[in-house]
C-alpha positions as CSV (number, residue, x, y, z in Angstrom):
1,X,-27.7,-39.0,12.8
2,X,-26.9,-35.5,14.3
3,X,-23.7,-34.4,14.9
4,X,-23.7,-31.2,17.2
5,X,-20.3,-29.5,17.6
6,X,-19.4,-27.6,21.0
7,X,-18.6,-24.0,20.4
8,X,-16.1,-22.3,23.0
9,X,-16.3,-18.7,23.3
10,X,-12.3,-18.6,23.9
11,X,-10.4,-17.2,21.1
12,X,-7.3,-18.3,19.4
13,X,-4.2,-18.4,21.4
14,X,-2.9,-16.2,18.3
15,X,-5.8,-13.5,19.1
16,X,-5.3,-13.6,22.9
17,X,-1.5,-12.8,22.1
18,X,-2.5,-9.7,19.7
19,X,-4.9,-8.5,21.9
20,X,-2.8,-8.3,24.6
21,X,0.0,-6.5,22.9
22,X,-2.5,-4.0,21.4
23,X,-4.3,-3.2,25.0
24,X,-0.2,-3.1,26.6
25,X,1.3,-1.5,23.7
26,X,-1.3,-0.1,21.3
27,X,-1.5,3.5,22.0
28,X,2.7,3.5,22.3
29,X,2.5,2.0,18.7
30,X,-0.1,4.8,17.2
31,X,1.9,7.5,18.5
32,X,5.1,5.6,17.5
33,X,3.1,5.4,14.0
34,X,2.1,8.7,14.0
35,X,6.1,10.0,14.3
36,X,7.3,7.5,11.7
37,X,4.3,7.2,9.2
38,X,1.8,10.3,9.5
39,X,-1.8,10.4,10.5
40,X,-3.0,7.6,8.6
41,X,0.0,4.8,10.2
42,X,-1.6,6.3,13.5
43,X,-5.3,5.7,12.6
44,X,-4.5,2.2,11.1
45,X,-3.5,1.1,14.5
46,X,-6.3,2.4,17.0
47,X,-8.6,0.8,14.0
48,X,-6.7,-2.7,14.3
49,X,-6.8,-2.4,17.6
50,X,-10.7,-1.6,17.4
51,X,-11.1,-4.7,15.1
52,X,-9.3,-7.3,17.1
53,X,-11.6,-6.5,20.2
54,X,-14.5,-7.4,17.9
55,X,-13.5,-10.5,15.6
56,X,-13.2,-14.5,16.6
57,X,-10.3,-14.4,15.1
58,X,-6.9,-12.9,13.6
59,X,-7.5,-13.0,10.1
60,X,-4.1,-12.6,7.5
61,X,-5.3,-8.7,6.9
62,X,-4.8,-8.1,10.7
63,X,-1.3,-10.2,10.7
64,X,-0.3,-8.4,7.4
65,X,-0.9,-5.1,9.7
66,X,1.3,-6.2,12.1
67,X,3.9,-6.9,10.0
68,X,3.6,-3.4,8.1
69,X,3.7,-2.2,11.5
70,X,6.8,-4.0,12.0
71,X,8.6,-2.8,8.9
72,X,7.8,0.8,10.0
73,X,9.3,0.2,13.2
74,X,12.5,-1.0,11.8
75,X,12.5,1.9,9.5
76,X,12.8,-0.5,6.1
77,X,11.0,1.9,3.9
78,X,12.7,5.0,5.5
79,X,15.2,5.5,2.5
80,X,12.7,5.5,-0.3
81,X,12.5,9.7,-1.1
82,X,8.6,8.7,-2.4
83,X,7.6,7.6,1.1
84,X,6.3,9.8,4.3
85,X,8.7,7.8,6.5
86,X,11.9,9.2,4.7
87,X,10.2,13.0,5.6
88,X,9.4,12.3,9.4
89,X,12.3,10.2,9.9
90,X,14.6,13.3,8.9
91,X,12.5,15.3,11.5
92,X,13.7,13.1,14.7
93,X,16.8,13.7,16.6
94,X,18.8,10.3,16.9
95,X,19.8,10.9,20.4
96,X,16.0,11.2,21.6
97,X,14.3,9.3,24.4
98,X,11.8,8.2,21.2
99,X,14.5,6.0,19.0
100,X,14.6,3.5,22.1
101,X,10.7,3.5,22.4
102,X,10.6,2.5,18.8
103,X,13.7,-0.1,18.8
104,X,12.0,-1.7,22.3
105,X,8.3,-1.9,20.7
106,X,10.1,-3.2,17.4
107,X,11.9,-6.1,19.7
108,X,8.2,-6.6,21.8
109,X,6.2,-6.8,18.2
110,X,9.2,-9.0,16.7
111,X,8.8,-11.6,19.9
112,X,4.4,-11.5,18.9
113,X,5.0,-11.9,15.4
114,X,7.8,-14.8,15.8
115,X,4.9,-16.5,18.2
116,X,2.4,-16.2,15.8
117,X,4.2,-18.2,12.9
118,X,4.9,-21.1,15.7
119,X,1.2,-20.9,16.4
120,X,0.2,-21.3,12.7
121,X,3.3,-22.0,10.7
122,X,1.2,-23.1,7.5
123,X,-0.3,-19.7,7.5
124,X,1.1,-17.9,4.1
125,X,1.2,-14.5,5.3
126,X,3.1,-15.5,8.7
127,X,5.5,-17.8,6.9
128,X,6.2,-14.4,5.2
129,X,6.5,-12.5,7.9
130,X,8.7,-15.0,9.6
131,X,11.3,-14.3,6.3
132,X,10.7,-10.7,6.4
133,X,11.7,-10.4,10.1
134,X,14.4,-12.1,10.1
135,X,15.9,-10.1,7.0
136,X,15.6,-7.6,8.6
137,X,17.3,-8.7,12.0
């Protein structure tokens, strides 16, 4: 007996999400990056974004980006002397149009990541991400 599967070309609703946010809001995130982490945060999105337009699916490296995007966002590594965050964060002037750009995109990527641990709530990494959002909200 021969079993044949159907295989759909439509991506998971988890994908579909991400890729949306990333074609809405990826270049606002790289230069939001680029202010907050450096030239590499900045790269790291435009190549996630590169990588979800060419994979089946969001694998746990590209939801572990998101939630290190996150974290930059919401500035939890911007104490730590040892980290470029703590330089460029000095650098910005509190009362600029940018601090609402980033607290807005933090709110918008905190909705996507919140979606994806309902979509796949067994998923390790989104289970984790789903703590470390809400420690830090």
């Amino acid at each position: 007996m021969t079993i044949h599967q159907k295989f759909t070309k439509q991506p998971c609703p988890n994908l579909q999400q991400v890729r949306g946010f990333l074609r809405d809001h990826g270049t606002a995130l790289a230069n939001i990056a680029y202010k907050l982490g450096g030239p590499a945060a900045s790269a790291r999105v435009f190549l996630l974004c590169e990588a979800v337009r060419h994979t089946r699916r969001l694998t746990r490296a590209q939801s572990s980006q998101l939630v290190d995007f996150h974290r930059l966002l919401t500035l939890e590594n911007v104490s730590d002397p040892n980290r470029i965050e703590s330089g460029l964060f000095a650098q910005i002037n509190p009362a600029s149009a940018f601090v609402g750009e980033c607290c807005l995109l933090s709110e918008k990527l905190d909705a996507l990541l919140r979606l994806i641990a309902e979509n796949e709530p067994v998923s390790d990494i989104l289970c984790e991400a789903s703590q470390k959002i809400s420690q830090v909200a």
